[in-house]
PAMIVO-802905 format. One line per field, with one value per residue (C-alpha): x, y, z. Coordinates in steps of 0.05 Angstrom, whole numbers, padded with zeros to 5 digits. Example, Ala and Ser with C-alpha at 12.3 -4.5 7.8 and 13.67 -1.06 7.14 Angstrom:
BEGIN
c1	(00246 | 00273);
c2	(-00090 | -00021);
c3	(00156 | 00143);
//
This chain:
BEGIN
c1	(-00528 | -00562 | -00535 | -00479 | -00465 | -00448 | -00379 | -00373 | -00400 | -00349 | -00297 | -00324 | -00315 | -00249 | -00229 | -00264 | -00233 | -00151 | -00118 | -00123 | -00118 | -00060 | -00022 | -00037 | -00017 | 00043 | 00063 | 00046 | 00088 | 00145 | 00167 | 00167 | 00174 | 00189 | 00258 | 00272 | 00311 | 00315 | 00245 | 00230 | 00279 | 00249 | 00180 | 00191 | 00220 | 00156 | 00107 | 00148 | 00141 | 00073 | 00053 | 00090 | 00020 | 00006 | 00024 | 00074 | 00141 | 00159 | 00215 | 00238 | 00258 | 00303 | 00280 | 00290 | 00350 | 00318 | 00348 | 00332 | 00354 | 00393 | 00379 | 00439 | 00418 | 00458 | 00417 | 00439 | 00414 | 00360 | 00348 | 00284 | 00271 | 00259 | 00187 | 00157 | 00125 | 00089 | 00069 | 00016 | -00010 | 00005 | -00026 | -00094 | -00157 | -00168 | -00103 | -00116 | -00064 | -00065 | -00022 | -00013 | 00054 | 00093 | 00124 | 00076 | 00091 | 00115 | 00190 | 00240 | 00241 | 00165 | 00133 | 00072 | 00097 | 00055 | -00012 | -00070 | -00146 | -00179 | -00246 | -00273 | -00269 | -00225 | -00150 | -00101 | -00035 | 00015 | -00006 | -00054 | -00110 | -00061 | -00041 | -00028 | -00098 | -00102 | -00058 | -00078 | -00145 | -00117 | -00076 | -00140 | -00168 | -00125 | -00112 | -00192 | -00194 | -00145 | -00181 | -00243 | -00260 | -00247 | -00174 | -00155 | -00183 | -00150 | -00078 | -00048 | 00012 | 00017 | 00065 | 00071 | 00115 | 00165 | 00151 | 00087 | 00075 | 00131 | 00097 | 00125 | 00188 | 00224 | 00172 | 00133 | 00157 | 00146 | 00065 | 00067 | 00098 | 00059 | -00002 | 00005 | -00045 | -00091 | -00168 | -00180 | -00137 | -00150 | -00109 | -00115 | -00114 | -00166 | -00229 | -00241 | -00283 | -00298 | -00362 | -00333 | -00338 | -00285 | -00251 | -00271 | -00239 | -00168 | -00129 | -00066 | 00000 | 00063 | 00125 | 00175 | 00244 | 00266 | 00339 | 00352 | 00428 | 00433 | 00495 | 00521 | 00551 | 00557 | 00499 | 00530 | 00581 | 00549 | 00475 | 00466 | 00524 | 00473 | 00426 | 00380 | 00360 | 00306 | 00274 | 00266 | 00245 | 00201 | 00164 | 00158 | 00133 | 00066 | 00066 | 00053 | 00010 | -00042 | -00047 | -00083 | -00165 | -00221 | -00191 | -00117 | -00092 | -00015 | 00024 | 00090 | 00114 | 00191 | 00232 | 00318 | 00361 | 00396 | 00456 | 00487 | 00446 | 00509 | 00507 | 00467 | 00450 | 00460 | 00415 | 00355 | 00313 | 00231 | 00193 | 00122 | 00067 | 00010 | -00045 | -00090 | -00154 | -00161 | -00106 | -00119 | -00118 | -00042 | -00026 | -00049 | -00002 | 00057 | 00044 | 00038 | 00097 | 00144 | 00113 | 00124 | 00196 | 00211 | 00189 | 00218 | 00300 | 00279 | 00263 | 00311 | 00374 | 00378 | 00383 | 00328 | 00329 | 00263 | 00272 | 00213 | 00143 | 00072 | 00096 | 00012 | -00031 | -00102 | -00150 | -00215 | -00273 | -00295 | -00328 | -00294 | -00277 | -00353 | -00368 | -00315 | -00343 | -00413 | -00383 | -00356 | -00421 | -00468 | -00417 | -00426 | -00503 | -00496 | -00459 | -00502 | -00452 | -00470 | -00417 | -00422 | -00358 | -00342 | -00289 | -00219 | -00163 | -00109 | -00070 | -00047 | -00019 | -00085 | -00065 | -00009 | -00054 | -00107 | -00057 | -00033 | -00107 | -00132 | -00196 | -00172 | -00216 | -00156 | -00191 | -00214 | -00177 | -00197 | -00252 | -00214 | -00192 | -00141 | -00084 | -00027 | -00034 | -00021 | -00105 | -00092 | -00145 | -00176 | -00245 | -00228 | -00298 | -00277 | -00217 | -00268 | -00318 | -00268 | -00234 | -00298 | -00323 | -00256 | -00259 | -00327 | -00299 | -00242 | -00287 | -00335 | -00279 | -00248 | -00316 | -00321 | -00378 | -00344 | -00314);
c2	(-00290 | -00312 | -00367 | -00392 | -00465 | -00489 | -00500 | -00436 | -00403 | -00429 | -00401 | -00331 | -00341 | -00358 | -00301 | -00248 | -00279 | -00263 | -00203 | -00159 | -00096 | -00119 | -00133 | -00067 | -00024 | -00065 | -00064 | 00012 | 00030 | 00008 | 00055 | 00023 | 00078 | 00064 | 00085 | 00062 | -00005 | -00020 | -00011 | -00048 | -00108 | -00113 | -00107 | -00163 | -00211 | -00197 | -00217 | -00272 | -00306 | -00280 | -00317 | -00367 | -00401 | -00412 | -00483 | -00474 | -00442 | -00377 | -00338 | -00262 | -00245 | -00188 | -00138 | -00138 | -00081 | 00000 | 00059 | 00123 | 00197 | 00243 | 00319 | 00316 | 00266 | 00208 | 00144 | 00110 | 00045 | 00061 | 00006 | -00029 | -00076 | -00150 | -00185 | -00234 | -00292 | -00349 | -00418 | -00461 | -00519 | -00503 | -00573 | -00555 | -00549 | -00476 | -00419 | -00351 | -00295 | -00249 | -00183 | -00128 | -00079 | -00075 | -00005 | 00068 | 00138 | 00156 | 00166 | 00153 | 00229 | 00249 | 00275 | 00223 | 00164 | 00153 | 00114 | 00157 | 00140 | 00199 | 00170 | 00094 | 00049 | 00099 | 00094 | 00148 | 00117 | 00118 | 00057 | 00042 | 00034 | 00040 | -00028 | -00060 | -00058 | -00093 | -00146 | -00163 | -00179 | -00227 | -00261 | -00276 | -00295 | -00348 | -00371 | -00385 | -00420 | -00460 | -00491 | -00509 | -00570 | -00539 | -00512 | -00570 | -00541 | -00482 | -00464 | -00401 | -00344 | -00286 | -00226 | -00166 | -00117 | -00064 | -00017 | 00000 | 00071 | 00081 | 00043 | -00030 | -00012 | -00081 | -00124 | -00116 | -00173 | -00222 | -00199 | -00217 | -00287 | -00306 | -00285 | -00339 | -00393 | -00355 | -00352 | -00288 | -00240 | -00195 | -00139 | -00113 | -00039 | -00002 | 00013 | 00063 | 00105 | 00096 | 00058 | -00003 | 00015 | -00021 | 00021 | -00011 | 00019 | 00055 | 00093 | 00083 | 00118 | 00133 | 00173 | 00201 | 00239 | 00278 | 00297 | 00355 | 00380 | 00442 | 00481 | 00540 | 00599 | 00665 | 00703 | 00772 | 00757 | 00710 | 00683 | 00664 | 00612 | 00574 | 00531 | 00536 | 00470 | 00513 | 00545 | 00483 | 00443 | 00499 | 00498 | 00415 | 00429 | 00477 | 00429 | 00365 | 00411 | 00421 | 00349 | 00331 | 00310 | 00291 | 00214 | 00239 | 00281 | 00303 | 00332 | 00366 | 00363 | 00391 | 00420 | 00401 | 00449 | 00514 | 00552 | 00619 | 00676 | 00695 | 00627 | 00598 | 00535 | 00472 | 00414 | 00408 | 00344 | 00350 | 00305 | 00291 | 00243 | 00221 | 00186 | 00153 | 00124 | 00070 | 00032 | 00074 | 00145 | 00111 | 00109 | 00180 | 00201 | 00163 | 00191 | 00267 | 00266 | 00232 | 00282 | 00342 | 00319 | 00319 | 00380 | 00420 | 00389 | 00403 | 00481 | 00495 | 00451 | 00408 | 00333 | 00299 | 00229 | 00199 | 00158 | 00114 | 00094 | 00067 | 00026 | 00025 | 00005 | 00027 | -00023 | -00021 | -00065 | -00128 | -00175 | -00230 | -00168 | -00152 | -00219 | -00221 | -00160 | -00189 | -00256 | -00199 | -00162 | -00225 | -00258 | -00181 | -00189 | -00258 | -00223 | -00157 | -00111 | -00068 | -00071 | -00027 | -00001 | 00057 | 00081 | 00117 | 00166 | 00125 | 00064 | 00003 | -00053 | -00084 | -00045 | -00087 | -00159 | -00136 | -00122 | -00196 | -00217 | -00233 | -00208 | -00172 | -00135 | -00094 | -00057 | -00115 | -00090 | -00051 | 00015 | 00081 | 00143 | 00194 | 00151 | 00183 | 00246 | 00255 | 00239 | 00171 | 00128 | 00060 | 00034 | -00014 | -00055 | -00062 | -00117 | -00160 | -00145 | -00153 | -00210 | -00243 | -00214 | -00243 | -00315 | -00324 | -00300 | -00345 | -00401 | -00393 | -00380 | -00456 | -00479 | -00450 | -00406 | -00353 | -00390);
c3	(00268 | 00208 | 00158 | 00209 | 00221 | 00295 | 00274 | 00237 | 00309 | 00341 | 00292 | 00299 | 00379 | 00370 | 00330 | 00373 | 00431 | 00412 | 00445 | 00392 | 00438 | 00468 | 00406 | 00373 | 00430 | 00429 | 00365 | 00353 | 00410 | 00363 | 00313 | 00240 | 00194 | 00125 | 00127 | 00207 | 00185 | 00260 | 00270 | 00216 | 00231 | 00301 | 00267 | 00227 | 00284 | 00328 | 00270 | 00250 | 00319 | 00324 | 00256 | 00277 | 00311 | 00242 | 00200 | 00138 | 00129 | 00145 | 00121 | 00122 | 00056 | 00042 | -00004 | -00089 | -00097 | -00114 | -00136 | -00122 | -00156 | -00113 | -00122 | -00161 | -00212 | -00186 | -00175 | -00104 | -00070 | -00029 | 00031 | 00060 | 00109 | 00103 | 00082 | 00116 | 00069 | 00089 | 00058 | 00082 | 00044 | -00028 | -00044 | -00017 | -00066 | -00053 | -00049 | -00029 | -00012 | 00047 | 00050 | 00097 | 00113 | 00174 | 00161 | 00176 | 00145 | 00220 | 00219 | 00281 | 00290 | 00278 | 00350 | 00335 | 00374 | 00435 | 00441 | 00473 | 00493 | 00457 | 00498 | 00517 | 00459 | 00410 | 00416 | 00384 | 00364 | 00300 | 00251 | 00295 | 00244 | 00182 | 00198 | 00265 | 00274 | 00206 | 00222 | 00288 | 00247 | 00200 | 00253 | 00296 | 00230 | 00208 | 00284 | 00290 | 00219 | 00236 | 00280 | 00237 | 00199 | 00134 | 00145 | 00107 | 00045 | 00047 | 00027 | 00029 | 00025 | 00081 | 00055 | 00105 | 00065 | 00105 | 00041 | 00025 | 00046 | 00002 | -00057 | -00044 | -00096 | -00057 | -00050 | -00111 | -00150 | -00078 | -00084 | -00147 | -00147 | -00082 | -00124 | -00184 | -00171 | -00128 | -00133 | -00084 | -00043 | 00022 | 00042 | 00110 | 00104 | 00147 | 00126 | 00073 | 00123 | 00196 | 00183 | 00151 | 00084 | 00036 | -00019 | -00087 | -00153 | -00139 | -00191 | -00204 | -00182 | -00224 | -00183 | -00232 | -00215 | -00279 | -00280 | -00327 | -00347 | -00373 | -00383 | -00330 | -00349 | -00315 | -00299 | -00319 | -00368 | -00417 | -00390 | -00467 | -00460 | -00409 | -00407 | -00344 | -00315 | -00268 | -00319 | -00357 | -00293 | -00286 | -00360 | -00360 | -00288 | -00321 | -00387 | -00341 | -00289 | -00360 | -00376 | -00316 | -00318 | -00289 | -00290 | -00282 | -00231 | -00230 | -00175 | -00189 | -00121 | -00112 | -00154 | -00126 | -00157 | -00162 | -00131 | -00127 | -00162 | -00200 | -00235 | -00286 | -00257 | -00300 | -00261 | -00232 | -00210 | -00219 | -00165 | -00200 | -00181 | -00226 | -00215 | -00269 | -00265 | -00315 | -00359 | -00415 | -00362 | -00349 | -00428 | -00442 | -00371 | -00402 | -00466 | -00441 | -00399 | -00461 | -00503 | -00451 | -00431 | -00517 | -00527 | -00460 | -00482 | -00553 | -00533 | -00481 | -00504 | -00439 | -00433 | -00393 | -00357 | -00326 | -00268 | -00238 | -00269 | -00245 | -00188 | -00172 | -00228 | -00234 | -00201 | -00243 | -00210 | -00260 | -00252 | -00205 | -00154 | -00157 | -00141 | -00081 | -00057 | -00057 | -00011 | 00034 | 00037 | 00048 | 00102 | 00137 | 00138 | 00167 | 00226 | 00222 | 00196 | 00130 | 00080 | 00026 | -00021 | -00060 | -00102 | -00075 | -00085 | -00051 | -00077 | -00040 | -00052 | -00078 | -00139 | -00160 | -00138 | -00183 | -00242 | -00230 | -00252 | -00181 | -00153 | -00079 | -00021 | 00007 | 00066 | 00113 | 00165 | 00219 | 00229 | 00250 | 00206 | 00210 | 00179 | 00153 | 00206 | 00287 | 00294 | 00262 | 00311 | 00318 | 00343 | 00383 | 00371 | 00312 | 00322 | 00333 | 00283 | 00223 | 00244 | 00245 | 00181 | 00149 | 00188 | 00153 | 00094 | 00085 | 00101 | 00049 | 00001 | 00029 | 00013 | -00051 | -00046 | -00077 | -00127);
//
């Protein structure tokens, strides 16, 4: 290995050496689905003994109170699991933040629950790659730096979030404090594609649920008396369909609604993601859907409320997260990996510690692919490789290479 001190050697062993393996097929064999609160809960009490190893103070923190619309328009408080958040030496020179989520897209009832060797050094198992593997990585990480002369340099915060496949709506303002005073961020999703490649720019990600009230009437009798909420949910639904772009793309995704053909119905609830590429892609979505939403209650007589936003800012790369990437890349030739980036359709929670000001790699965790499906897999080879690629990391960020 090229460029690595005796002492950094003997971090790398140390990270390679934790049972990685064995805590992912541990910790995948537990379902932790966004909305599985017991899943979660148990989740969070195995991590928070398992980060425990670690110096500082831990804590579970419960999750900032959400809302969400019901297909009849009514907003009701919508539950997540706890946080864990961890403080080690906020006094030291350097701070960085490290983030990852406990919760998958797997729910308690979905038939993808088992862990399966799809051949020798490839295991198929639900959040597997997407993140177990990811936070197996860190933990062998931080374990190994601990351990190294310059651990007293470094301070930092840990957040594992129970909400981010849901778009961190409860633990978006926690990222955000524990990123103030940071100089750099990692984020242990997996690998943008099986090779090791990180994702670099992301877009953003807005999800909006827009309740419109019309009037009902009888079908028959007096359909002129009405004012149908479908048909209005259906024109906004082709207005915002023709605003999207090459560097906006917008979903209209359900449409809740409707009753007996005899009726004119009177509400409906659109379901509509966006997703802009740059900060000024996000002004010209907000201002086509305030400008689409006008002129569908103007045409139809209806009453429209917009619930949600851009919980996921787009995540541009400048300069300091081009100069991050490049500590990444160089520590990965020093162990003989090839690290190369490229930009990405999906959003993370990297998104929201970017729009803090903070420069953030958010795939250092593991190789694999698959996520979000039944195929979801890990290479296993690759525990190893990334938690050494992020032990040298961190140290040359408590060294101040990077910086």
């Amino acid at each position: 290995m090229r460029g690595i001190t005796s002492d950094q050697q003997a971090v790398l062993e140390r990270a390679a050496a934790e049972p990685m393996l064995d805590q992912v097929q541990d910790w995948a064999a537990i379902n932790s689905g966004s909305r599985n609160l017991g899943g979660l809960a148990t989740m969070a009490a195995i991590y928070a003994d398992a980060f425990s190893a670690l110096p500082g103070e831990l804590r579970l923190r419960d999750p900032a109170p959400v809302d969400a619309m019901e297909a009849d328009g009514s907003l009701k408080p919508l539950a997540h699991g706890q946080n864990l958040h961890l403080k080690v030496r906020p006094d030291a020179p350097v701070q960085l933040l490290f983030t990852g989520h406990m919760d998958t897209v797997f729910g308690i009832d979905h038939p993808f629950q088992n862990l399966t060797w799809l051949q020798d050094g490839v295991l198929n198992g639900p959040g597997v790659a997407d993140m177990k593997g990811g936070i197996a990585v860190l933990l062998a990480a931080l374990k190994a730096v601990e351990g190294s002369p310059e651990a007293g340099q470094l301070g930092y915060e840990i957040v594992i979030n129970s909400d981010e496949e849901v778009g961190s709506p409860g633990s978006a303002a926690l990222l955000a404090e524990a990123a103030k005073g940071k100089k750099a961020a990692l984020t242990y999703e997996p690998a943008a594609l099986p090779d090791g490649t990180l994702a670099g720019a992301r877009p953003g990600s807005g999800n909006f649920s827009i309740f419109i009230e019309g009037k009902s009437a009888h079908a028959g009798r007096n359909p002129e008396d009405g004012r149908n909420a479908i048909v209005a949910a259906a024109d906004l639904t082709l207005r915002l369909a023709k605003a999207k772009g090459p560097r906006l793309s917008v979903n209209p995704a359900r449409i809740d609604g409707g009753g007996p053909n005899n009726v004119v119905p009177d509400r409906a609830v659109l379901r509509v993601n966006m997703r802009p590429f740059t900060p000024e892609d996000e002004e010209r979505a907000r201002s086509a859907l305030d400008a689409a939403v006008a002129m569908v209650a103007a045409e139809h007589e209806v009453a429209i409320q917009v619930h949600g936003g851009f919980g996921r800012p787009p995540k541009p790369l400048d300069v300091q997260a081009e100069r991050l990437f490049g500590l990444v890349k160089r520590c990965g030739a020093d162990l003989g990996q090839q690290i190369e980036w490229r930009a990405t359709g999906g959003v993370c929670d990297g998104n929201n510690i970017a729009a803090c000001g903070l420069p953030v790699v958010d795939t250092m965790g593991v190789r694999g692919g698959a996520i979000h499906s039944s195929d979801e897999y890990l290479i296993v080879e690759s525990l190893a490789e990334r938690a050494q690629l992020s032990a040298l990391t961190i140290l040359r960020l408590a060294t101040g290479e990077y910086l």
